[in-house]
C-alpha positions as CSV (number, residue, x, y, z in Angstrom):
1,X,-110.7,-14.3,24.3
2,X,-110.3,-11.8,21.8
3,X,-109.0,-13.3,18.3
4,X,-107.0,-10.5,17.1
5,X,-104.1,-11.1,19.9
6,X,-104.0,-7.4,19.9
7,X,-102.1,-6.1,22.9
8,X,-102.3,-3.2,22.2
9,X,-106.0,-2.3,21.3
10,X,-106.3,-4.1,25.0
11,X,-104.2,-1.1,26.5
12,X,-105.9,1.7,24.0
13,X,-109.1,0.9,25.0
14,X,-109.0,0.3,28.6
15,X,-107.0,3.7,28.7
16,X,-110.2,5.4,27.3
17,X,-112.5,3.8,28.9
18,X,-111.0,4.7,32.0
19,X,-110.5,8.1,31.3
20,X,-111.4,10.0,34.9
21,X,-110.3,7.3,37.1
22,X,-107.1,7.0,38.9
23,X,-104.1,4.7,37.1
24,X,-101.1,4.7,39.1
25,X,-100.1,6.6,43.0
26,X,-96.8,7.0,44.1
27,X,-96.9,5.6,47.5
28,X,-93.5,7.9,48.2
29,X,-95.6,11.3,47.4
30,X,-99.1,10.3,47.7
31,X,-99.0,11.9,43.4
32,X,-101.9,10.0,41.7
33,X,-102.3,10.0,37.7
34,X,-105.6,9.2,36.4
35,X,-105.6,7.2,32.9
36,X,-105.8,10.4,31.4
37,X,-102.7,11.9,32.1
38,X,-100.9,8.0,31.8
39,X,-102.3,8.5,28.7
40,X,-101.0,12.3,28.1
41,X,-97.2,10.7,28.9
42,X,-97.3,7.8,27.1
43,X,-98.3,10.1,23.6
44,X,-95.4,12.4,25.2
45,X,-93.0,9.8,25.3
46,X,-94.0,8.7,21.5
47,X,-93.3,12.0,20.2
48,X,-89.8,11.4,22.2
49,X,-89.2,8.5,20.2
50,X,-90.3,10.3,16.8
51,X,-88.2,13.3,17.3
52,X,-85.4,10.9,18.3
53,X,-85.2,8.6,15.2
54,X,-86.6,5.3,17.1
55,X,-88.2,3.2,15.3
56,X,-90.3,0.4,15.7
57,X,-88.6,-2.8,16.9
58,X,-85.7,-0.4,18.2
59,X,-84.5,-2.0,22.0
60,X,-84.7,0.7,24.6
61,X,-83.3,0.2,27.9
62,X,-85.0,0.7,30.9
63,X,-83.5,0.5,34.7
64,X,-84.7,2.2,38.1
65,X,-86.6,1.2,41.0
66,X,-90.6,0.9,40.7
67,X,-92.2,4.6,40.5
68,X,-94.8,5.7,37.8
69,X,-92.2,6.9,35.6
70,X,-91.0,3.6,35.2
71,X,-94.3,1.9,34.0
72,X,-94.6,5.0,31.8
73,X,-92.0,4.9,30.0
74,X,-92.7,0.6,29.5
75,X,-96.2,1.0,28.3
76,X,-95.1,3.5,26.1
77,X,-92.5,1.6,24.5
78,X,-94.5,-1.8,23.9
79,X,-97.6,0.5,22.5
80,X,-95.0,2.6,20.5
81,X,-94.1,-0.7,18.8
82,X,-90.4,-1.2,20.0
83,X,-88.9,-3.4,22.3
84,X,-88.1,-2.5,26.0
85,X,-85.1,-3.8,28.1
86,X,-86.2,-3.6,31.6
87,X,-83.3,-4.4,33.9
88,X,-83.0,-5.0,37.5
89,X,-81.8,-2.2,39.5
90,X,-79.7,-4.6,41.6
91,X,-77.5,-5.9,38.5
92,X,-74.2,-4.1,39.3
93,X,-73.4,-1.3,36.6
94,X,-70.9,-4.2,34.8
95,X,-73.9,-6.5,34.2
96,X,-76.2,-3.4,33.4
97,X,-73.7,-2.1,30.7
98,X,-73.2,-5.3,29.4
99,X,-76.9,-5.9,28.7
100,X,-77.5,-2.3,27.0
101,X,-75.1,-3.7,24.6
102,X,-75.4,-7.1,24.4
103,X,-79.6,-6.0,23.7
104,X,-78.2,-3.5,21.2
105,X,-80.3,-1.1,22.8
106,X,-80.6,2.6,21.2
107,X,-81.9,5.1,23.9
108,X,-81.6,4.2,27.8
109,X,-83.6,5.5,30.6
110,X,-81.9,5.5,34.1
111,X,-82.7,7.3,37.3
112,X,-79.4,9.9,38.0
113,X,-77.8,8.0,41.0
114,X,-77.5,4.7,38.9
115,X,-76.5,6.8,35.8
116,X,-73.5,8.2,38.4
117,X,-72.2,4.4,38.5
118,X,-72.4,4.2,34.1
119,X,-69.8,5.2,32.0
120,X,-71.2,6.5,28.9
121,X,-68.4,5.6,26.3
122,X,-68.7,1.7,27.3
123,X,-71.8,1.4,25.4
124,X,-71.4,2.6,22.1
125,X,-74.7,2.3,20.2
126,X,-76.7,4.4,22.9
127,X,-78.0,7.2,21.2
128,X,-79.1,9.1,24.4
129,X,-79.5,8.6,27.8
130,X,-83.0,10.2,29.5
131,X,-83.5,10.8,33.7
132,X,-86.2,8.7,34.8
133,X,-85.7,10.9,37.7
134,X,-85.9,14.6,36.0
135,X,-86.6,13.5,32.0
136,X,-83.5,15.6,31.6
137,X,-81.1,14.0,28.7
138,X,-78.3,13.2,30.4
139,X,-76.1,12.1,27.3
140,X,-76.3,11.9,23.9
141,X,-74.3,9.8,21.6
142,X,-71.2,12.5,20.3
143,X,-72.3,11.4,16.2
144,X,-75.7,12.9,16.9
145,X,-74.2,16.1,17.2
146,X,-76.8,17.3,19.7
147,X,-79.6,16.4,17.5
148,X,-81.9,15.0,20.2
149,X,-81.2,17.4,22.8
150,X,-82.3,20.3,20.1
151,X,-85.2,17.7,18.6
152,X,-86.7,17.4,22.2
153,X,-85.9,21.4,23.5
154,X,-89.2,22.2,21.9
155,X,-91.4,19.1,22.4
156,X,-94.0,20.7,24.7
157,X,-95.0,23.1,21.6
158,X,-94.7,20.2,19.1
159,X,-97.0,18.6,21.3
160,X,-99.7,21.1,22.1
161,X,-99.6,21.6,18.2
162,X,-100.1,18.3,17.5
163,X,-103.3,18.0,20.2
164,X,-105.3,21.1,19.5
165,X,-107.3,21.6,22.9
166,X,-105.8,19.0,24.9
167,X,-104.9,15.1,24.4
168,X,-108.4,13.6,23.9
169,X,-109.9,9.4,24.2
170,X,-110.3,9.5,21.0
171,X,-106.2,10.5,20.4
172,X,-105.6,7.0,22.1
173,X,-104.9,4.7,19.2
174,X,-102.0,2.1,19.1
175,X,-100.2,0.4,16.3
176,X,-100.8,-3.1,15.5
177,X,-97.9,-4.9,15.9
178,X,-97.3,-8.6,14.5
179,X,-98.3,-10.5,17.2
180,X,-94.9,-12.6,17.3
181,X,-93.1,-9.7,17.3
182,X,-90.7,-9.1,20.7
183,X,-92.6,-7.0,22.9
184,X,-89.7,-7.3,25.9
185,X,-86.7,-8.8,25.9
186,X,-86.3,-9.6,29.7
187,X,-83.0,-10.2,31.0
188,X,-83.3,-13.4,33.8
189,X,-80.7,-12.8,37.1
190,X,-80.0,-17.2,36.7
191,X,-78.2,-18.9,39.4
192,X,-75.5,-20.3,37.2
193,X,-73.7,-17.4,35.8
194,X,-74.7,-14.3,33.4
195,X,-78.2,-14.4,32.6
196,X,-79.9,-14.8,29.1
197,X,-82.4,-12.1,27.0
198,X,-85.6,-14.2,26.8
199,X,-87.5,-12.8,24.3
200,X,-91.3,-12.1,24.8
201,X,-93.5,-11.4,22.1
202,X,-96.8,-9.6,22.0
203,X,-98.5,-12.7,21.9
204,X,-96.9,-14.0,24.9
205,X,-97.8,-10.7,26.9
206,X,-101.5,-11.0,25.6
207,X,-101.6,-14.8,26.3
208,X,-100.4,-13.7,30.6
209,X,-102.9,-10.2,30.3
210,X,-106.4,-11.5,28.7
211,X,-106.2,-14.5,31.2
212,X,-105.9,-12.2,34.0
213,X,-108.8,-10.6,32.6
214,X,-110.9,-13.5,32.2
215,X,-109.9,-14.6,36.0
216,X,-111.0,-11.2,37.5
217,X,-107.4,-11.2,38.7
218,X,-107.9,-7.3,38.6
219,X,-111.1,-5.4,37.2
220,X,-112.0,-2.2,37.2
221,X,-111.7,0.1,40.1
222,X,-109.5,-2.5,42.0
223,X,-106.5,-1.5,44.1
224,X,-103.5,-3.1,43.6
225,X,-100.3,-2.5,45.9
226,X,-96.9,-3.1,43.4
227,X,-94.4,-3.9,45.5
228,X,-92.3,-6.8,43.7
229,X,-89.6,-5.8,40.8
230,X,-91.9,-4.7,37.9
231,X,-88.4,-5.8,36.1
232,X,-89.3,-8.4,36.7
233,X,-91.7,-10.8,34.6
234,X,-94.0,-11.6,38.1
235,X,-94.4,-8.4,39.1
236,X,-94.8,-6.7,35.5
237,X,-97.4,-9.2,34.4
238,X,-99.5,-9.0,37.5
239,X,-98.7,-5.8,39.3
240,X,-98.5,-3.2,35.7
241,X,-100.1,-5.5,33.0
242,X,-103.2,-7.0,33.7
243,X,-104.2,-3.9,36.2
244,X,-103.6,-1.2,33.6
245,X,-105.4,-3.6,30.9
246,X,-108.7,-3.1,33.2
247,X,-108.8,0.3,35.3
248,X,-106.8,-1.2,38.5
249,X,-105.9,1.9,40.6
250,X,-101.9,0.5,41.1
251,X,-100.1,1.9,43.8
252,X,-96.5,1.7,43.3
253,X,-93.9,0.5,46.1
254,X,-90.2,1.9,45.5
255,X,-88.8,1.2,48.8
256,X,-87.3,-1.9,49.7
257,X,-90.3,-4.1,50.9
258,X,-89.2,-5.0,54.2
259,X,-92.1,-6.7,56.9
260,X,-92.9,-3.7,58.8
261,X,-93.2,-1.2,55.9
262,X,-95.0,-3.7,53.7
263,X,-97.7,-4.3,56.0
264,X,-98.3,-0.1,56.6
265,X,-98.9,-0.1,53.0
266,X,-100.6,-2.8,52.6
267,X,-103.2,-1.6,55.9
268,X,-103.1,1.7,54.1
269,X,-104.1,0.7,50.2
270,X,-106.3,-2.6,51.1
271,X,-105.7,-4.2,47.8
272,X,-108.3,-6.3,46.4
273,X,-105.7,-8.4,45.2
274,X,-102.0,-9.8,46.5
275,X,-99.1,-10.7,44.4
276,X,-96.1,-11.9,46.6
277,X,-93.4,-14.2,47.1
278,X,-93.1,-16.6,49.9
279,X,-90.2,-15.2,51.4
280,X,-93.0,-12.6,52.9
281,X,-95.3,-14.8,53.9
282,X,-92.6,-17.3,55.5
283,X,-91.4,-14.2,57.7
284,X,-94.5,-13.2,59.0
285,X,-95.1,-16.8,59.8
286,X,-91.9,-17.7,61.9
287,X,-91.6,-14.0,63.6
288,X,-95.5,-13.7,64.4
289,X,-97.5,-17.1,64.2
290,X,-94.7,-19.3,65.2
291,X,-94.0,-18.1,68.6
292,X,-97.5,-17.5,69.6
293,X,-99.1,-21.1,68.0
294,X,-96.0,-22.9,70.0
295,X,-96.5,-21.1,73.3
296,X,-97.5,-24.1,76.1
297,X,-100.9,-22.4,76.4
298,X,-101.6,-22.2,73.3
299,X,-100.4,-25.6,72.6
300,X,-102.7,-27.1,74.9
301,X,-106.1,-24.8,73.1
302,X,-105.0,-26.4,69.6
303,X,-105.2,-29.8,71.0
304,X,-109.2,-29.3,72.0
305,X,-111.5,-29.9,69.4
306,X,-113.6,-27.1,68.8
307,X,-111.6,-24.8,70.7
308,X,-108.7,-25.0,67.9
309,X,-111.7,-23.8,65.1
310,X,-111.9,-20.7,67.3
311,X,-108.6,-19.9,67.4
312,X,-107.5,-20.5,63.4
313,X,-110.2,-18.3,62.9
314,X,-108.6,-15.6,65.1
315,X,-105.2,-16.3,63.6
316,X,-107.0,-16.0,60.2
317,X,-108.8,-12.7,61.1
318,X,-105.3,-10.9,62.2
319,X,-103.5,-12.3,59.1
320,X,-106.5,-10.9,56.7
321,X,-106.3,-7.6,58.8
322,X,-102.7,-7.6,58.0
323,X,-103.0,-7.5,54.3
324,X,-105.4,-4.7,54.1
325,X,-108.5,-6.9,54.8
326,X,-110.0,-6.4,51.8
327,X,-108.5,-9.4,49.1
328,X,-110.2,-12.0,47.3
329,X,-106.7,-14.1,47.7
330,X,-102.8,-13.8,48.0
331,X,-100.9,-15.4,45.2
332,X,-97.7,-17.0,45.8
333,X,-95.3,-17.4,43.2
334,X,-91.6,-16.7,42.0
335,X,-90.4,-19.8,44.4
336,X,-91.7,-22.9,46.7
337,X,-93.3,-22.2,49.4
338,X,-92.0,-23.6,52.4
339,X,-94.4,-27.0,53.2
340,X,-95.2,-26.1,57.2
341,X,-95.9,-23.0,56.3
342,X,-98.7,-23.9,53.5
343,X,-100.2,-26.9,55.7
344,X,-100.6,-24.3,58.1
345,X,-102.4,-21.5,56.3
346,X,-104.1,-24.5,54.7
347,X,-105.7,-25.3,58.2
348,X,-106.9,-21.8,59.2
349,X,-108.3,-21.4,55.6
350,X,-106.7,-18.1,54.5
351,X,-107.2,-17.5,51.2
352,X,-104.0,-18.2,49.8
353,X,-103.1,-20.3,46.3
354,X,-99.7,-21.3,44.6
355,X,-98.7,-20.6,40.8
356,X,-95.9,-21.5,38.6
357,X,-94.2,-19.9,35.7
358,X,-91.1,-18.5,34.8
359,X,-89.7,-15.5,32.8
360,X,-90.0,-17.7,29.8
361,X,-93.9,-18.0,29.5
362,X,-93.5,-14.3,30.8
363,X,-94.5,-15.8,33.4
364,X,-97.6,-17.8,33.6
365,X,-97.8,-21.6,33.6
366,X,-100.6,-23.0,36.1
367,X,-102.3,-21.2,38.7
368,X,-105.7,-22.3,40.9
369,X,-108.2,-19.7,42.6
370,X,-107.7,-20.6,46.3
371,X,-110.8,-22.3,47.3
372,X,-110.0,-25.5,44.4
373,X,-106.3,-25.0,45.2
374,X,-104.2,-28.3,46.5
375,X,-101.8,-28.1,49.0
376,X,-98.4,-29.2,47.5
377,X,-99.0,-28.2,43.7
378,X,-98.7,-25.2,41.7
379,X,-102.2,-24.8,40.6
380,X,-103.4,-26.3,37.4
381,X,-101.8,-25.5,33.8
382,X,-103.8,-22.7,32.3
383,X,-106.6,-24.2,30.4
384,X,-106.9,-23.9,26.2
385,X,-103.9,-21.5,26.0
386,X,-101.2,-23.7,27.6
387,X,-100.0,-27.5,27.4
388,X,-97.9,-29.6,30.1
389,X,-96.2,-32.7,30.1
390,X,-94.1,-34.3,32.7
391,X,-91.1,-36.6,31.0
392,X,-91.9,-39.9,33.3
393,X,-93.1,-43.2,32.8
394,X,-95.4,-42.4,35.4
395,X,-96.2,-38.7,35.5
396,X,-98.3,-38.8,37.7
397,X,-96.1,-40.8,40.4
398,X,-92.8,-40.7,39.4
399,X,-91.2,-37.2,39.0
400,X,-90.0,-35.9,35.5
401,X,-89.0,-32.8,34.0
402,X,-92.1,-30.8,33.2
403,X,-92.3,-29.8,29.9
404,X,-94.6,-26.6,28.5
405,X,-96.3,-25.5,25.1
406,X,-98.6,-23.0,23.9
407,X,-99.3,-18.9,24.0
408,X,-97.1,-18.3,26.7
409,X,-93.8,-19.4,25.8
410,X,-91.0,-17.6,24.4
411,X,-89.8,-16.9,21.3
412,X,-86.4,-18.2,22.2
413,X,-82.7,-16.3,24.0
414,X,-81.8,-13.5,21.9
415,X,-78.9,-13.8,19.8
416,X,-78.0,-17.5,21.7
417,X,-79.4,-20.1,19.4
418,X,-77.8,-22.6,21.5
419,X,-79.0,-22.0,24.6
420,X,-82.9,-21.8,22.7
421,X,-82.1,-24.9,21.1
422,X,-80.8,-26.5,24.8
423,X,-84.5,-25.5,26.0
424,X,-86.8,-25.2,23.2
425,X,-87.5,-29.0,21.3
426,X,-88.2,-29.2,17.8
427,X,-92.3,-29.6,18.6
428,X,-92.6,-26.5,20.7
429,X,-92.1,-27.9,24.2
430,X,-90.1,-25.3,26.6
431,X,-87.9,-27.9,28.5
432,X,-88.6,-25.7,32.1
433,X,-85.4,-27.5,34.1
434,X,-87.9,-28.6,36.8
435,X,-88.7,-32.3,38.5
436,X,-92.5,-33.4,39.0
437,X,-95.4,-34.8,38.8
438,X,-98.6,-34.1,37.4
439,X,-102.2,-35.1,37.8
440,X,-105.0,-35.9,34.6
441,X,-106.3,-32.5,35.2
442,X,-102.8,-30.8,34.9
443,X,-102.5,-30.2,38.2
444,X,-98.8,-29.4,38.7
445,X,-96.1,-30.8,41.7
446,X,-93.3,-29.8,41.9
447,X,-89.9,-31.2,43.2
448,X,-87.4,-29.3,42.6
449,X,-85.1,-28.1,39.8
450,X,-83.1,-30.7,37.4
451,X,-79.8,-29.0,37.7
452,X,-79.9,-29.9,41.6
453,X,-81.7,-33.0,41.7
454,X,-78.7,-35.4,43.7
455,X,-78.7,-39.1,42.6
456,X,-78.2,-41.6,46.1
457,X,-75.8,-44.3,45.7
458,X,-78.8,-46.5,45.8
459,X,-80.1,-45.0,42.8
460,X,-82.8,-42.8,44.6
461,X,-83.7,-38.6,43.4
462,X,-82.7,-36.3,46.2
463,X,-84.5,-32.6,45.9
464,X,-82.3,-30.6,48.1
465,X,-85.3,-28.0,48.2
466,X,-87.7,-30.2,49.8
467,X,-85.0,-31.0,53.0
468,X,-83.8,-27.0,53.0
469,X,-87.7,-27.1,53.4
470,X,-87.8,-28.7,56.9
471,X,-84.4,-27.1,58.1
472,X,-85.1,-23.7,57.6
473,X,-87.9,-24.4,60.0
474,X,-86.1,-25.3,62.5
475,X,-84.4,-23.1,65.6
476,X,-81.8,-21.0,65.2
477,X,-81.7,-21.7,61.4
478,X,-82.1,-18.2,59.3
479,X,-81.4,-20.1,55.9
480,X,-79.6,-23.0,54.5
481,X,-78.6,-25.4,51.6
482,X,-78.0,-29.0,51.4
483,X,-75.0,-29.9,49.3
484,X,-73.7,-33.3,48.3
485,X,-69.5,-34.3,49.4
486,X,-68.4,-37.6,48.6
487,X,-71.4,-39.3,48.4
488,X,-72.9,-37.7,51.9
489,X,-75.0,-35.0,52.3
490,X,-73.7,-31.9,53.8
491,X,-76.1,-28.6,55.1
492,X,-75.2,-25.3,55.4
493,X,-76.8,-23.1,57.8
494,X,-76.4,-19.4,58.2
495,X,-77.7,-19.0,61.6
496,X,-80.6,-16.8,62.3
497,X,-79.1,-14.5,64.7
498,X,-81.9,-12.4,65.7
499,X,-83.2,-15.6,67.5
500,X,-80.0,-16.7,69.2
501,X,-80.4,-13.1,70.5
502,X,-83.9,-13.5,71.7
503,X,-82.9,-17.2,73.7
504,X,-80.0,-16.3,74.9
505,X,-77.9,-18.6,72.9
506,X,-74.4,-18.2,72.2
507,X,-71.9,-18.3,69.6
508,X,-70.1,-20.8,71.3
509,X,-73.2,-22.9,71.8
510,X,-74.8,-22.9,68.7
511,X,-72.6,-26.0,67.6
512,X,-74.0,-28.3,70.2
513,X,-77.2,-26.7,69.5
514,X,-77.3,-27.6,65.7
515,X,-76.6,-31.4,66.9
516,X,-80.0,-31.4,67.6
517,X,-81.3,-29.7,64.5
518,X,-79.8,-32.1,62.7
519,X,-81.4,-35.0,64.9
520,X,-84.8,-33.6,64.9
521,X,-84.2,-33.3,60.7
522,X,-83.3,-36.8,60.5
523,X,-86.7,-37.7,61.8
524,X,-88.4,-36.0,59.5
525,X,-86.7,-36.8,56.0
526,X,-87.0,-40.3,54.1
527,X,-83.6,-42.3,55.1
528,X,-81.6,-41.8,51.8
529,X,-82.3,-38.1,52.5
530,X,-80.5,-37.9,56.0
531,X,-78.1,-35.4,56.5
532,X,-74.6,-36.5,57.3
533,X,-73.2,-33.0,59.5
534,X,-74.5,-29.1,59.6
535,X,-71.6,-27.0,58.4
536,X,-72.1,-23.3,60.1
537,X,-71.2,-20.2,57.6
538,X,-70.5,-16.7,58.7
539,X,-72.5,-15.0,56.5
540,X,-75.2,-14.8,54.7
541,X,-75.6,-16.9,51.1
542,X,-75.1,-15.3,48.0
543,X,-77.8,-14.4,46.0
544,X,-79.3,-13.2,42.6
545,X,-81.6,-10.1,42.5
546,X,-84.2,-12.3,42.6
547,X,-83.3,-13.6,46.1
548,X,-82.1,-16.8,44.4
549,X,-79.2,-18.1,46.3
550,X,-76.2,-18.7,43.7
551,X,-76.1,-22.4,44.7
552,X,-73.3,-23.0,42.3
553,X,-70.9,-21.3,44.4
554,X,-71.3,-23.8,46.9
555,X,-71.0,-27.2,45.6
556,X,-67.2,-27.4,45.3
């Protein structure tokens, strides 16, 4: 790895070396830039800043769904030097506002129909307000008198004055920032109330980028399909920053990625490579493999030796087709994946692994190519530039919480010493809030998070993610969440309706049929983890942007 920790010199170079090839589509309008005109918007953008008055280490604010524009304008920001803000488009404008201001953010770019929802006045120390949409200034800050607006009228002239003959490789050179400087300052959605700015440095973004380059995540002339939040630290570090740091062509998804539109783009752009959650993978599962693998028939064929081998292998085939075919593997990350749903793609051999990480490593902890990955972990830690530690007297039997250290992790909450201090020990160890084990190789398990671990009156660790697990396998259940009342433990299901449609099954029956949910759960949990009733709910859980459901609004 490269000893400067220069990000940007990563991002300058690749950009120049990649000159002619394609950077980024817009899978909306089919509109492809090649590294050369990323490159011709990013130095656009710069002079934006300049004629602006932003300076280096200024926050900028960025919110909007996915769309070249959007990776533009970050790039741009983290090579300019200053700090972007991406937020989640989802936040309601309250939340939004709050963190423009509670960053201290100076400029803001927004895409029109979320600026409609803003009120200007409620954040003070915005200096302007750009489209995303148009690039149109859509407000400047009444002090400035109209100084950016009549700054910026003229930039296209500035510009071609400054680049006699056209924006050239050799114009593509970057400031070196310090490397501990904050590169992002990423906003998590958090499951138990408003969320904190973790603060990423460019040290922590180089540590998540140069080991995607040294995996091969991406390479050069790769396709990539972004479809998760690039707001979020997942999605940015594996769908924008490790592509863009090698010549990946990156097609952008805006839309909402439902199943059937997903899989269109996915047939369409054949990426070489597949970042997802396991929400995707879980639905594709229960509405496709599910009913055919538990057909009588079928039943029957998996039972024969031999003839089950021919048949994974055509399960395999149709699942490879459906991701465009052409990947080295699909990594799962962001959440657990759910247990029948691993064994199973386990047993067909798609190529499939598991990592771990959170915003605060930005977000890489431990990841595993596919063909050494073990079922029921999270991949290995990352070797040389990250540590682990599991707080046990027997780490490797007897679940702890699993401590981090090294390149990846955070500079700490901004402005919130105490909730840095609540996280971060004196020796550098990020305190991550999750139960496991882990193996002498650093082989990661996880249980489930501290915050929700329940202790039995007989002294035994209940992880209500590992029963939810085996429920929401079960029929008729679309999603649930295992609570503890007076010493019992309580479930409750928000039925999967599309299903009771399919059987037949009524509201009025669903009751009698969740009776024998619960008895088939029963069989399959350890005995201090039985479930005392199923409590139906109307509707569906609520949940963070990040698909999180807000378990604390359920345990009263």
């Amino acid at each position: 790895m490269s000893a400067s920790n220069d990000l940007n010199e990563i991002y300058a170079s690749s950009f120049r070396d990649n000159w002619t090839l394609p950077a980024i589509t817009n899978y909306g309008t089919g509109k492809t830039y090649l590294y050369s005109d990323l490159s011709y918007e990013i130095a656009k953008i710069h002079m934006t800043y300049e004629l602006a008055g932003i300076t280096p280490g200024d926050k900028v604010a960025l919110i909007g769904k996915n769309s070249p524009g959007w990776i533009m304008v970050f790039i741009a920001t983290i090579t300019y030097g200053a700090t972007i803000v991406p937020i989640l488009q989802e936040f309601n404008p309250t939340d939004a506002q709050h963190i423009v201001n509670h960053s201290g953010s100076v400029m803001l770019f927004v895409e029109n129909n979320i600026w409609e929802t803003f009120e200007f006045e409620k954040m003070p120390r915005l200096r302007g307000v750009i489209s995303l949409t148009d690039g149109k200034i859509l407000a400047e800050h009444p002090l400035n008198d109209g100084r950016m607006q009549k700054q910026l009228k003229n930039i296209n002239r500035k510009f071609s004055r400054r680049y006699r003959g056209g924006l050239k490789p050799d114009d593509v050179r970057y400031p070196v920032p310090d490397p501990d400087n904050v590169a992002v300052l990423n906003y998590t959605s958090g499951t138990t109330g408003f969320s904190k700015g973790v603060m990423l440095t460019y040290r922590n973004l180089w540590g998540n980028v140069t080991f995607g380059i040294h995996s091969r995540l991406h390479y050069q002339g790769s396709r990539c399909l972004s479809f998760l939040p690039l707001a979020h630290a997942y999605g940015c570090a594996f769908d924008m920053l490790v592509p863009l740091a090698v010549g990946t062509h990156i097609t952008v998804f805006g839309k909402l990625p439902s199943p059937n539109l997903l899989l269109k783009a996915l047939h369409e752009v054949r990426p070489n490579l597949v970042i997802c959650v396991p929400l995707i993978l879980e639905k594709i599962y229960r509405k496709q493999i599910l009913p055919m693998i538990t057909k009588k028939g079928i039943r029957w064929v998996l039972s024969m030796p031999g003839i089950d081998k021919a048949l994974y292998a055509l399960i395999r085939r149709k699942l490879v087709d459906a991701f465009g075919g052409e990947f080295e593997e699909v990594i799962v990350g962001g959440a657990p994946l759910n247990h029948e749903v691993e064994e199973f793609l386990h047993r067909i051999r798609f190529p499939f692994t598991v990592g771990y990480g959170m915003t605060e490593c930005g977000p890489l902890i431990s990841y595993t190519p596919w063909r050494q990955f073990i079922p029921g972990s999270s991949g290995r830690t990352l070797p040389v530039i990250m540590h682990s530690k599991v707080l046990s007297d027997d780490p490797e039997n007897i679940p702890g919480e699993i401590c981090v250290k090294g390149v990846n992790v955070m500079k700490g909450y901004y402005n919130n010493p105490d909730a840095t201090e609540a996280v971060l020990d004196a020796d550098g160890w990020l305190h991550t809030g999750d139960m496991g084990t882990r193996s002498a190789d650093g082989t990661i398990f996880i249980k489930g998070r501290y915050k929700t671990m329940i202790l039995s009156s007989n002294g035994q660790n209940i992880y209500p993610e590992e029963i939810e697990a085996k429920l929401n396998n079960m029929p008729y259940v679309a999603e649930s969440l295992v609570i503890e009342r007076n010493g019992r433990l309580v479930a409750l299901v928000y039925p999967d309706y599309e299903a009771m449609d399919k059987f037949g099954v009524t509201n009025e029956e669903l009751p009698k049929e969740m009776e024998q949910v619960l008895v088939e759960l029963n069989k399959l949990v350890a005995p201090y983890e039985k479930v005392d009733k199923i409590q139906l709910i109307a509707n569906e859980f609520e949940k963070t942007p990040k698909r999180s459901i807000k378990r604390y609004l359920y345990n009263a």
